[in-house]
C-alpha positions in Angstrom: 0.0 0.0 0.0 1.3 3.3 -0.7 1.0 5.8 1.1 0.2 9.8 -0.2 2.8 12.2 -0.9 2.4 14.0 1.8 2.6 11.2 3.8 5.7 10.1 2.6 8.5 10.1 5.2 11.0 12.4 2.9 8.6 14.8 2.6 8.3 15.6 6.2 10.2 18.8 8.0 9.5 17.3 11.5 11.5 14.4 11.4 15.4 16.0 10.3 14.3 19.2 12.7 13.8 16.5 15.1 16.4 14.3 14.6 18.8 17.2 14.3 17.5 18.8 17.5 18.5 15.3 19.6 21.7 15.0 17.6 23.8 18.8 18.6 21.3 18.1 22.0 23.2 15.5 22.2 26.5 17.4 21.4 26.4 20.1 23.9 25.5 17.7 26.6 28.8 16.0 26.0 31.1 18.9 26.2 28.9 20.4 28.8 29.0 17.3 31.2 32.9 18.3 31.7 31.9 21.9 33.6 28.2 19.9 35.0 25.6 21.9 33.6 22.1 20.3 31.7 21.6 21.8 28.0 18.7 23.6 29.7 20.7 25.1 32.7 22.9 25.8 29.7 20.7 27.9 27.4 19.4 29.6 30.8 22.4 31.1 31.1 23.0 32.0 27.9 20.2 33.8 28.5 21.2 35.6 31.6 24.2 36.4 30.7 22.9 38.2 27.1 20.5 40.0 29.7 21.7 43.5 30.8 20.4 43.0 34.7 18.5 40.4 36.7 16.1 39.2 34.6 12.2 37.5 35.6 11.2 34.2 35.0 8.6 34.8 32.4 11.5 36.6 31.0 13.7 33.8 31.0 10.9 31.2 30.0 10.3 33.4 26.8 13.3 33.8 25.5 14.3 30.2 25.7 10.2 29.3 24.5 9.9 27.7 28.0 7.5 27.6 30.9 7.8 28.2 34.0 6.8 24.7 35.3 9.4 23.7 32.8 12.3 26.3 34.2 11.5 26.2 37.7 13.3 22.9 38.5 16.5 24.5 36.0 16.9 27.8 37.7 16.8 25.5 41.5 19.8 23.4 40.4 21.4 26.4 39.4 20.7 28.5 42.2 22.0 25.0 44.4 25.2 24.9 42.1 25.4 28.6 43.0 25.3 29.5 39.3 22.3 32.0 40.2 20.6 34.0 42.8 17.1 34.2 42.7 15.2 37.2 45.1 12.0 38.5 45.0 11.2 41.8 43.2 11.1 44.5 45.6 8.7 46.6 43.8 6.3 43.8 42.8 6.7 41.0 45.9 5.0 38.4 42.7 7.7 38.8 40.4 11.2 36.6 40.9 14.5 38.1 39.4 17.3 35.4 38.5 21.2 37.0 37.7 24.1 34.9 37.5 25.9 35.2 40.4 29.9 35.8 40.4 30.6 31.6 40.6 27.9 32.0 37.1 29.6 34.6 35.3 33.0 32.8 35.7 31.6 29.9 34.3 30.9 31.5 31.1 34.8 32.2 30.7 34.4 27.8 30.9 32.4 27.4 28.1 33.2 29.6 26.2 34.4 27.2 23.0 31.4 25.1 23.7 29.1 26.4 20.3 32.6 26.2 18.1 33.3 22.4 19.6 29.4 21.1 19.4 29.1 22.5 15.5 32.4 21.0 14.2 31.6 18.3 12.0 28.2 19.3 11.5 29.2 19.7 7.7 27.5 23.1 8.1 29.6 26.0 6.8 29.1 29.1 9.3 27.0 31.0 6.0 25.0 27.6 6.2 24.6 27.9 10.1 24.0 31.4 9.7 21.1 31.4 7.3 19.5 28.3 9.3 19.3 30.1 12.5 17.5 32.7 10.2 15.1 30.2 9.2 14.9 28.3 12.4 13.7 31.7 14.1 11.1 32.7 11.2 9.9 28.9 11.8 9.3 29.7 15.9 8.2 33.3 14.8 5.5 31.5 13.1 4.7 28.9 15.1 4.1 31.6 18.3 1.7 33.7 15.7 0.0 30.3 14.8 -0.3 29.3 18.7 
């Protein structure tokens, strides 16, 4: 039985974006293993340390397209590692602010060579990598329009 065309397995996006996701996933949890951080306590701070100040949760949780229910349990196991420090907003009590702490922002000096080490043999010239990040954030920029 065949299936239709659109059906057919080489004509669908999800399973290479997939697949390519869990591979450099995969990759950065290697070389991040040596300095004991998670991809996601990883990306979080990346985050904070873009940031220009302490920045919220929600903050956090947008501009890594996670929740909070999903970030919570990252930013404690930072904040144990003494990566972070988390404190309460002192002009709204229901807002939390997370900053890297001094321990964090001498661990960015440690991973620094991470991205450079996890895309070497990718095959990807940096113009390549370059122009799928472009497409990679029109695809979330759609999806987050679509939601």
């Amino acid at each position: 039985m065949t299936a239709p065309p659109q059906l057919a397995l080489s004509a669908q996006l999800c399973l290479p974006l997939y697949a390519a996701a869990r591979g450099i996933t995969r990759r950065y949890a290697e070389l991040l293993a040596e300095v004991g951080l998670t991809y996601p306590q990883y990306v979080t701070m990346l985050a904070l340390w873009d940031a220009d100040g302490p920045l919220t949760v929600g903050e956090i949780g947008a501009r890594l397209h996670l929740d909070s229910g999903t970030l919570t349990p990252v930013l404690k196991r930072l904040e144990s590692a003494g990566h972070v420090a988390r404190h309460r907003d002192a002009a709204d009590e229901r807002r939390v602010l997370v900053e890297p702490t001094a321990e964090g922002t001498r661990l960015r000096d440690r991973v620094a060579d991470v991205p450079e080490q996890a895309w070497r043999g990718t095959g990807l010239r940096v113009e390549d990598a370059v122009e799928l990040r472009r497409l990679l954030d029109q695809l979330l920029v759609g999806l987050d329009a679509s939601a």
